[in-house]
C-alpha positions in Angstrom: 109.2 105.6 79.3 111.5 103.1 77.4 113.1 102.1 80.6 110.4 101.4 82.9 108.6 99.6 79.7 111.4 97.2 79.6 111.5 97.0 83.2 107.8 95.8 83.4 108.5 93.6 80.1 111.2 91.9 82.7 108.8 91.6 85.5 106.0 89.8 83.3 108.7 87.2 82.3 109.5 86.4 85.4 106.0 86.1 86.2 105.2 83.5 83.4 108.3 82.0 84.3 107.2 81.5 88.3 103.6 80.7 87.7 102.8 76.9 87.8 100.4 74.3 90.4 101.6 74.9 93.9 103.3 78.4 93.8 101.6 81.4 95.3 100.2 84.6 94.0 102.2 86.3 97.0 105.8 84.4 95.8 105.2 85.2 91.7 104.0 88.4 93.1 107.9 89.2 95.1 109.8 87.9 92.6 108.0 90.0 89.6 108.4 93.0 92.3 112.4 92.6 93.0 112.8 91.9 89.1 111.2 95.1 87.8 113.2 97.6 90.6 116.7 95.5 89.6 116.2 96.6 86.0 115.7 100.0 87.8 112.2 101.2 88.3 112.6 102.1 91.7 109.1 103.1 91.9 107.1 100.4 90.8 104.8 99.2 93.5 102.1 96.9 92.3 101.9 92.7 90.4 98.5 91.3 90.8 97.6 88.0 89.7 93.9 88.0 89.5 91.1 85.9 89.2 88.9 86.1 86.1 84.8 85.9 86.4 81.6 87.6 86.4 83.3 89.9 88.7 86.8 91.8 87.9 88.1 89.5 90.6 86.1 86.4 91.9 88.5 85.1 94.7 88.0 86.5 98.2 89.6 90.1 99.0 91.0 91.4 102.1 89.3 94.2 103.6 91.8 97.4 103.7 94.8 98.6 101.9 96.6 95.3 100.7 96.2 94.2 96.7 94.3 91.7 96.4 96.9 89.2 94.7 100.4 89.9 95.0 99.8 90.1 99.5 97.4 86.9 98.8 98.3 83.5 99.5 95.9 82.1 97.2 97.5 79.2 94.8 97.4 79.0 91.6 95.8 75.1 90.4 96.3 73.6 87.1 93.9 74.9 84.9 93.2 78.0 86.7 92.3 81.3 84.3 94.0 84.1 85.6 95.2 87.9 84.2 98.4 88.9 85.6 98.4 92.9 86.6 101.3 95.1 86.5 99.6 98.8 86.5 101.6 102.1 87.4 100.1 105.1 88.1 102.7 108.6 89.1 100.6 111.7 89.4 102.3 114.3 87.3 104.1 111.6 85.3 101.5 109.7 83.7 101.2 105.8 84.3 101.7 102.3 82.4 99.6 99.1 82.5 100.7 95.3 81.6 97.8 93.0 82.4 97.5 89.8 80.4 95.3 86.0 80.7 97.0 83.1 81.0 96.1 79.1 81.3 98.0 77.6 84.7 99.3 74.3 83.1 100.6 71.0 84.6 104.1 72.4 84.5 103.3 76.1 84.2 101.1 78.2 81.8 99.8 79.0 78.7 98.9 82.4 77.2 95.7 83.2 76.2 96.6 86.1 74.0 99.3 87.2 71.9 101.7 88.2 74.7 103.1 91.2 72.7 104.0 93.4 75.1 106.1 96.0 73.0 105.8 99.9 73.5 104.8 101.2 70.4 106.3 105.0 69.7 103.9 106.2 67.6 105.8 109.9 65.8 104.6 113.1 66.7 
């Protein structure tokens, strides 16, 4: 559990270091995916940036078995509200979820929450 929390901790630096005007949700989407399996969680599959709206996700969707974001080539845009998704799910295992909002600024982006992203071990 520790591991793979640090590993997804990794992965959402990267991805609010890569996001900024110009880059695409499939390109943040990679590089948060080749960060998280380098710091060793072979298994992790899925980082979704995601629109934010009336719906869960406003932005258009492929039809089939591609995520939405991270196979998208939808851009973020300067002042563009997004949540960035890193869910894991292992049947027998249990899963993990990351997902956080940020601004897309000028030169890259803001957080719209604290961005505390610690596990908390809470003694049996």
């Amino acid at each position: 559990m520790r591991a793979r929390s640090k590993a997804m901790r990794l992965g959402w630096e990267v991805a609010f270091d890569t996001m900024k005007p110009g880059v695409t949700f499939a390109a943040m989407g990679r590089k948060v995916l080749r960060a998280i399996k380098k710091e060793g969680f072979k298994g992790f599959i899925i980082a979704t940036p995601h629109s934010v709206g009336l719906e869960h996700t406003d932005h258009p969707l492929p039809i089939g078995l591609d995520m939405p974001g991270s196979k998208g080539e939808h851009i973020f845009m300067e002042n563009m509200v997004i949540n960035v998704d890193l869910p894991y799910h292992e049947l027998g295992w249990g899963g993990m979820h990351l997902e956080d909002m940020v601004r897309i600024t000028k030169n890259g982006c803001e957080p719209l929450t604290s961005m505390d992203t610690k596990l908390r071990v809470i003694p049996a």
